[in-house]
KELO-120895 format. One record per residue (C-alpha): x, z, y; residue in one letter; residue number from 1. Coordinates in nm, 2 decimals, padded with zeros to 4 digits. Last residue first. Layout:
REM KELO-120895
       u       w       v  aa    i
       X       Z       Y   A  NUM
...
REM end
This chain:
REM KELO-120895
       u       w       v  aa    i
  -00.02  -00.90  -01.30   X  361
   00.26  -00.88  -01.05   X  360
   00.56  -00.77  -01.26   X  359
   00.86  -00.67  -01.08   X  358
   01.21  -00.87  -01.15   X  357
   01.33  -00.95  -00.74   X  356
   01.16  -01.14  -00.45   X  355
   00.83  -00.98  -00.43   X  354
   00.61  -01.21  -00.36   X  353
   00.27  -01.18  -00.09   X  352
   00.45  -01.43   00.16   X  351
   00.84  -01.32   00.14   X  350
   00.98  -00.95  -00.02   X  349
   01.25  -00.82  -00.10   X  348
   01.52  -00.98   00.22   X  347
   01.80  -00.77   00.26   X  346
   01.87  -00.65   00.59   X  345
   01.84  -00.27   00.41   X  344
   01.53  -00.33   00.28   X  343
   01.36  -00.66   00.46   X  342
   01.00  -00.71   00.40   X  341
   00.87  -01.06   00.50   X  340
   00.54  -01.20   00.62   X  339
   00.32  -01.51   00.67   X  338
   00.01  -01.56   00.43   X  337
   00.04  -01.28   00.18   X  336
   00.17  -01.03   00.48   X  335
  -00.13  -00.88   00.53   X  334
  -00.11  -00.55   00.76   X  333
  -00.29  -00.25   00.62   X  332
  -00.40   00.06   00.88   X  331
  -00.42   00.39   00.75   X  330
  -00.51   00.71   00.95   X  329
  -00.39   01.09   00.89   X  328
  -00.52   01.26   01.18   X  327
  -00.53   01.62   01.20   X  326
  -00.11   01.61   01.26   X  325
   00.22   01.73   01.09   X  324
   00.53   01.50   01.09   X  323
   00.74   01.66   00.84   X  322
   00.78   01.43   00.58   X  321
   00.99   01.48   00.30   X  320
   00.76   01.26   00.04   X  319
   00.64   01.57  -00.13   X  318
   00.56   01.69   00.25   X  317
   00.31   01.38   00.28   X  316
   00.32   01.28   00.68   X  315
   00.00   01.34   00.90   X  314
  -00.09   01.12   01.19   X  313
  -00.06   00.71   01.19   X  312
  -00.10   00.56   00.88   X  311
   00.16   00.19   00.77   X  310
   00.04  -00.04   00.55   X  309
   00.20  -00.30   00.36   X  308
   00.01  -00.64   00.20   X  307
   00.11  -00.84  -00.07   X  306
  -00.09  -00.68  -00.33   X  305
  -00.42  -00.46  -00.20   X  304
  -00.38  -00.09  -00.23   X  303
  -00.43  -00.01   00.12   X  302
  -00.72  -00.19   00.09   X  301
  -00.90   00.01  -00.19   X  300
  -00.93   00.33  -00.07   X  299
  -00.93   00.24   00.25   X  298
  -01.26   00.09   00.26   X  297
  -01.34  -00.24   00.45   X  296
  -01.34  -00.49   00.12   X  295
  -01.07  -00.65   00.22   X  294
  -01.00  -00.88  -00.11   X  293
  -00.74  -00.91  -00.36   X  292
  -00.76  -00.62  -00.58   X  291
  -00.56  -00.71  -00.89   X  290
  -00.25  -00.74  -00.75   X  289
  -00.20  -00.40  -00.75   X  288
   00.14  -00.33  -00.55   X  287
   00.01  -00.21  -00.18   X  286
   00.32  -00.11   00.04   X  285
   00.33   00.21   00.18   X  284
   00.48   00.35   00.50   X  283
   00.31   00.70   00.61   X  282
   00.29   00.90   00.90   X  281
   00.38   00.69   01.17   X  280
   00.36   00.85   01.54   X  279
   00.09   00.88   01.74   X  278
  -00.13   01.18   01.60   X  277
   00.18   01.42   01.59   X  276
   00.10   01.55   01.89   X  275
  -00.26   01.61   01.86   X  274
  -00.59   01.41   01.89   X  273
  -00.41   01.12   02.16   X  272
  -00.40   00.88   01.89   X  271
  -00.73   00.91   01.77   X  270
  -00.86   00.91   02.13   X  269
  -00.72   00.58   02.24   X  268
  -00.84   00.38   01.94   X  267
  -01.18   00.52   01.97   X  266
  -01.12   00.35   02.34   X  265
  -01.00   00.05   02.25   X  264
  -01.31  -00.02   02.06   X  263
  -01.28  -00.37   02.03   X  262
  -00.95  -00.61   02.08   X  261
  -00.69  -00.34   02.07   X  260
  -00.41  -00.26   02.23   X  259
  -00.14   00.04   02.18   X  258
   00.19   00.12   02.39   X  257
   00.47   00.32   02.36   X  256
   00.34   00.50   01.98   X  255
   00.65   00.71   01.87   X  254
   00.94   00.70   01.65   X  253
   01.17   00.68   01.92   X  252
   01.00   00.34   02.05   X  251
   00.71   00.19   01.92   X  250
   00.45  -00.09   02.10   X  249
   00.14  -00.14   01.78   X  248
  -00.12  -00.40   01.83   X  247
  -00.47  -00.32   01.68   X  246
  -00.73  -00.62   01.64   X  245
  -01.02  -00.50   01.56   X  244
  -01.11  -00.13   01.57   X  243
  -01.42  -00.07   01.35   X  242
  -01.57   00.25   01.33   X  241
  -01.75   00.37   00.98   X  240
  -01.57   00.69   00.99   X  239
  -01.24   00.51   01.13   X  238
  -01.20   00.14   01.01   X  237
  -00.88  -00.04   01.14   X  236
  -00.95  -00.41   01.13   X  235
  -00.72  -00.63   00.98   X  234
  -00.51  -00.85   01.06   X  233
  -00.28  -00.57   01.22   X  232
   00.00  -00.65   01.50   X  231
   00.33  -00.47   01.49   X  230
   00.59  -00.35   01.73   X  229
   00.94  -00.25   01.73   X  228
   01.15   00.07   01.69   X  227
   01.04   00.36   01.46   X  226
   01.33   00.60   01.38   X  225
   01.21   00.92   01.55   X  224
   00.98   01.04   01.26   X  223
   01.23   00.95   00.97   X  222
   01.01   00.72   00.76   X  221
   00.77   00.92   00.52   X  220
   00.70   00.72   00.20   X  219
   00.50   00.53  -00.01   X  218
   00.42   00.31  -00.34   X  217
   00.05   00.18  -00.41   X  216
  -00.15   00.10  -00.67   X  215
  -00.46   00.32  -00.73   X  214
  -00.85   00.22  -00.80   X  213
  -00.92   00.56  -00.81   X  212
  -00.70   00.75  -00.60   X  211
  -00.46   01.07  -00.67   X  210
  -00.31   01.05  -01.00   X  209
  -00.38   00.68  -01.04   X  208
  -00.02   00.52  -01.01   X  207
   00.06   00.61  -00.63   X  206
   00.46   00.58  -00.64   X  205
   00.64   00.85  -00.43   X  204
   00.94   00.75  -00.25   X  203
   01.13   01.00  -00.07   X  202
   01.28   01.07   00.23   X  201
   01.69   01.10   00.32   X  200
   01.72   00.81   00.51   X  199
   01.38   00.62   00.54   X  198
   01.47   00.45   00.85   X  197
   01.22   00.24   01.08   X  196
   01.18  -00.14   01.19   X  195
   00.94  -00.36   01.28   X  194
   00.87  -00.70   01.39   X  193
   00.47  -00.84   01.42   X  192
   00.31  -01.09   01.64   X  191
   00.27  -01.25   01.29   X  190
   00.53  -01.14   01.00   X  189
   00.82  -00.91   01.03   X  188
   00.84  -00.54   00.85   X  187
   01.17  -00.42   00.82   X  186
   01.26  -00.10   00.64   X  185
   01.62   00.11   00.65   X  184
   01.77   00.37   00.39   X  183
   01.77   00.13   00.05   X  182
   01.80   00.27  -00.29   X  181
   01.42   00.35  -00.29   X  180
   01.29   00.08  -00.24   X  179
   01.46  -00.10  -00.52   X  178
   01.34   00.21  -00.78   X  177
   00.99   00.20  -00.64   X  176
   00.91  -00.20  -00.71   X  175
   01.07  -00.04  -01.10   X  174
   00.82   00.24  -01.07   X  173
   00.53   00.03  -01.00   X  172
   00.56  -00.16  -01.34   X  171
   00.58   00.17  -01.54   X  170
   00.28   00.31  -01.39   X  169
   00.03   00.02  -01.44   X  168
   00.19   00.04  -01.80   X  167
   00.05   00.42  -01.79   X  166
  -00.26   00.34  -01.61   X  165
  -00.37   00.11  -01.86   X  164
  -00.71   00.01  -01.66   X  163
  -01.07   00.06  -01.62   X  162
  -00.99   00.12  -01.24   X  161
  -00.99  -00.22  -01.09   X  160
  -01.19  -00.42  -01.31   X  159
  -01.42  -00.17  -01.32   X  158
  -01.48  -00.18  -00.93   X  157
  -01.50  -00.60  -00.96   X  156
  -01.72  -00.56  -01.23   X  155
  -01.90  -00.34  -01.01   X  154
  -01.88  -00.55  -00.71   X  153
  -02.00  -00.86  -00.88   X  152
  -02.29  -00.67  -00.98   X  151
  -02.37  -00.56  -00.65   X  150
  -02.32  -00.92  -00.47   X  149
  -01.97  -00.93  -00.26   X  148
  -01.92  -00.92   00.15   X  147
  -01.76  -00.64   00.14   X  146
  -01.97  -00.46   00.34   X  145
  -02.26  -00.57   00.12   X  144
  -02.10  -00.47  -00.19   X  143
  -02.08  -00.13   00.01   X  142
  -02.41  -00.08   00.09   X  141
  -02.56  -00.20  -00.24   X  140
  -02.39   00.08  -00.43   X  139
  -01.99   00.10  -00.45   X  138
  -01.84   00.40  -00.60   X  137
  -01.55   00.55  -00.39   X  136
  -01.26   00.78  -00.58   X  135
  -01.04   01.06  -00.47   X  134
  -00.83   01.29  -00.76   X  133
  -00.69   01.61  -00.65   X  132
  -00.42   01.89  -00.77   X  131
  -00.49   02.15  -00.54   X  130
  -00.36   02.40  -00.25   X  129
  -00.16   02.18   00.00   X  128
  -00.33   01.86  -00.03   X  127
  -00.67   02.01  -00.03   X  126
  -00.57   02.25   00.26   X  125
  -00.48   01.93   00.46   X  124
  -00.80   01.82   00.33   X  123
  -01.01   02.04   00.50   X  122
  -00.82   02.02   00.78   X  121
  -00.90   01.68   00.83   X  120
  -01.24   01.76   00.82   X  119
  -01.22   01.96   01.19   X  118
  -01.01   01.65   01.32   X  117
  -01.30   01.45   01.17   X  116
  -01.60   01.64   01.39   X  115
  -01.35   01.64   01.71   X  114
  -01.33   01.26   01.64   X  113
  -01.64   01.17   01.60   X  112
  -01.78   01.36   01.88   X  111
  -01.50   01.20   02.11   X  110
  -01.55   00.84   02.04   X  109
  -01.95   00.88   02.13   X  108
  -02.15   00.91   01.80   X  107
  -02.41   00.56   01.81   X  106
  -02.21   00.36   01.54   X  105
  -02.19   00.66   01.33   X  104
  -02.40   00.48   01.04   X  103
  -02.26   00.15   01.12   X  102
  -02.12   00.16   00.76   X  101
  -02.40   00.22   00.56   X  100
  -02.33   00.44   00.30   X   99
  -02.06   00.43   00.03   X   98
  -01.98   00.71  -00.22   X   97
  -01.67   00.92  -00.29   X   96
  -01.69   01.13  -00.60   X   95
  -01.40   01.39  -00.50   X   94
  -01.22   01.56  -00.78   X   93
  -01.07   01.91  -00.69   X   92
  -00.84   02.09  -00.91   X   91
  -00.74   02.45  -00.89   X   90
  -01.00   02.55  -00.72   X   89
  -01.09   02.89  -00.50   X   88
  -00.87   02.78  -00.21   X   87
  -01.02   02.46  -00.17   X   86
  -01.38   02.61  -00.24   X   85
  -01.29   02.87   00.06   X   84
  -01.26   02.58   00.30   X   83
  -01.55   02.40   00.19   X   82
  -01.74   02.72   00.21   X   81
  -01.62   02.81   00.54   X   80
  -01.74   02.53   00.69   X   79
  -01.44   02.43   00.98   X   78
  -01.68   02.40   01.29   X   77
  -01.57   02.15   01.56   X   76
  -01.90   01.99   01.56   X   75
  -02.07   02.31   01.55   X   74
  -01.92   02.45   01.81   X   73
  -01.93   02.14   02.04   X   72
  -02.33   02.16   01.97   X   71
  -02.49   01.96   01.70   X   70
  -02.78   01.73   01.72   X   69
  -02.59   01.39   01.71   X   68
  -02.29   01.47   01.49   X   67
  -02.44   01.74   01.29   X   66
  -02.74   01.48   01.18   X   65
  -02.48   01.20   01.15   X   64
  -02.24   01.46   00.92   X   63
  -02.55   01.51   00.69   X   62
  -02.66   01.14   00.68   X   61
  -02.31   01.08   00.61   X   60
  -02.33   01.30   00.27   X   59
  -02.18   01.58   00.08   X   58
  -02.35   01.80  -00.24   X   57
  -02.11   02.05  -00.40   X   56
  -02.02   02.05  -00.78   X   55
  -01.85   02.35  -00.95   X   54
  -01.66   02.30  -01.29   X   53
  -01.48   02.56  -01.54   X   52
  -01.27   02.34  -01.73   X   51
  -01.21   02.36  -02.10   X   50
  -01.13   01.97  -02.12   X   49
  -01.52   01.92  -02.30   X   48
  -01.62   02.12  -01.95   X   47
  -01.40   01.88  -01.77   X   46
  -01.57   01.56  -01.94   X   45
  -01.92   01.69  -01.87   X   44
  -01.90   01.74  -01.58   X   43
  -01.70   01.38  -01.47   X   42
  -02.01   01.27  -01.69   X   41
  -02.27   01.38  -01.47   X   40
  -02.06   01.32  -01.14   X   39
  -02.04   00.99  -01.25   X   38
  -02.39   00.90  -01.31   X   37
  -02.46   01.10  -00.98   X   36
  -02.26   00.88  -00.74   X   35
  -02.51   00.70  -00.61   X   34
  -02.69   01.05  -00.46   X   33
  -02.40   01.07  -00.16   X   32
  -02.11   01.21  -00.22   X   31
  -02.10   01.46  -00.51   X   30
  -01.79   01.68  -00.48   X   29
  -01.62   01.79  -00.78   X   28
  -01.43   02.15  -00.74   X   27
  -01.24   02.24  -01.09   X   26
  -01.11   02.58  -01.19   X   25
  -00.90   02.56  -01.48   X   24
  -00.97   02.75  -01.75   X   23
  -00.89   02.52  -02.02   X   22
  -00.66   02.24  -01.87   X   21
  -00.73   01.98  -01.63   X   20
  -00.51   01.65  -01.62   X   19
  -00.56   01.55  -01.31   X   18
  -00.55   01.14  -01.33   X   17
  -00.54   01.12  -01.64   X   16
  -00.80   01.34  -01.86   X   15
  -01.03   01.42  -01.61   X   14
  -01.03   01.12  -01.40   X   13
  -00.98   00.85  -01.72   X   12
  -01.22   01.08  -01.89   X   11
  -01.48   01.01  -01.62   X   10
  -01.38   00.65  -01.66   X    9
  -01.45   00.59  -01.95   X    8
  -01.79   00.77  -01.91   X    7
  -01.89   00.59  -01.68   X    6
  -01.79   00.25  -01.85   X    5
  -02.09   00.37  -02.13   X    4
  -02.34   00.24  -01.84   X    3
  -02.60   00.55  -01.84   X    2
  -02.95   00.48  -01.98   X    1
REM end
């Protein structure tokens, strides 16, 4: 018996998030088998929306497998069928599920990150070519990377995406609105001051349209602006990889120096991929204060309230970024505990609070 909240949020997806209209091709990956009772009504909703749908099966167990048997061709393959169903949809929806973390724990640094750079084309094209929804739905794995029991978690996941999107979009727009009035950013908190221009870029507010749970606002700062350092709480997480303790050296816009406490040299590689790879991508700050935990997945933690993130690689166009790179990789600094967000030399933001009229509820 399917939980009725599937299908809620299927039309949330569908409906919402990208809108399909009749005749409208629509790509829906299946990750992993736990996703299924969404898949089944994501179908359904999209064929009740006039869509013409197409699912494709994905899982780690398949990359692992390609990973650890393949040869450097293979790795570095770009599958033709992915890259054709880009072009072919109009819409894609991508039904994200969770494995064990550690599963690529064995793949040497460089592996991984030959295999990714040739997956992070794949969703270039996605971003270029189609309207596109990304959601992850916890199983047992995941609840137990967060640290949570399974039914917790899923009240915890319905909590966060069972929601009135358009309020939650009204209420981002006005944290948007001060943002984006102002041309320079500074971040200070621990072991952690700095500072970049967003003259001239754009703010985009993340209200649901493109990740489920959603709550974020972003830009692209000027690619030679970056000036400072900053230290990260918590731990970057790269295809299952954890990097702990990441400290940040900028100058010009570009990486000077980078440290980390474990897998320094995962951390090395990433930003050595390509050229653009070690300069800052993305600036967002995460405005739903209804997920309040690190639960090791970036498609929640970067939304987390009271904290900012910055990614390193690959800059959204829509926001005026030009910075182009394979590697498109967030990392979230808390600031709930000590932190401060300065917008112009004004100070907006102190310890998790926004300091002007933006509901946090």
């Amino acid at each position: 018996m399917f939980d009725p909240r599937w299908q809620q949020l299927a039309e949330i997806l569908v409906n919402y998030s990208t809108a399909v209209k009749k005749g409208e091709r629509v790509l829906i990956t299946m990750m992993e088998i736990d996703t299924f009772p969404l898949m089944r009504k994501v179908y359904d909703a999209v064929i009740k929306a006039g869509g013409l749908p197409f699912v494709e099966f994905q899982s780690a167990y398949l990359e692992r497998d390609l990973m650890k048997h393949g040869s450097k061709e293979q790795v570095d393959w770009i599958c033709e069928m992915q890259s054709s169903g880009m072009e072919w949809a109009d819409v894609y929806i991508g039904l994200r599920g969770a494995r064990n973390p550690n599963e690529f724990i064995d793949i040497d640094a460089k592996t991984l990150s030959d295999h990714k750079k040739s997956m992070g084309k794949i969703s270039g094209m996605r971003n270029e070519l189609t309207r596109w929804v990304l959601i992850r739905i916890p199983n047992e794995s995941f609840a137990q990377q967060a640290g949570m029991r399974l039914d917790d978690m899923m009240e915890f996941f319905f909590r966060a995406t069972l929601r009135d999107w358009q309020k939650e979009a009204e209420r981002y727009n006005q944290i948007r609105e001060v943002f984006q009035a102002a041309e320079t950013v500074r971040v200070v908190g621990k072991e952690t001051d700095l500072i970049f221009s967003t003259r001239g870029r754009i703010y985009e507010t993340a209200d649901g349209h493109l990740n489920m749970p959603d709550g974020e606002i972003f830009t692209a700062p000027v690619d030679d602006s970056a000036e400072g350092m900053i230290t990260f709480e918590f731990p970057g997480v790269y295809a299952g990889q954890l990097v702990e303790g990441i400290r940040l050296e900028f100058s010009k816009g570009q990486v000077l120096k980078a440290t980390a406490r474990t897998n320094q040299s995962l951390l090395d590689k990433l930003l050595n991929m390509d050229a653009g790879a070690s300069r800052i991508g993305e600036f967002g700050v995460g405005v739903n204060f209804g997920i309040d935990r690190f639960t090791y997945d970036i498609l929640y933690d970067e939304k987390i309230g009271g904290t900012i993130h910055i990614a390193l690689g690959r800059a959204y166009s829509e926001c005026g970024g030009i910075n182009k790179s394979d590697l498109h990789w967030d990392l979230i600094k808390d600031l709930r505990q000590q932190g401060e967000v300065y917008l112009d030399g004004g100070k907006v933001f102190e310890n998790g609070k926004f300091l002007f009229r933006a509901l946090e509820a």
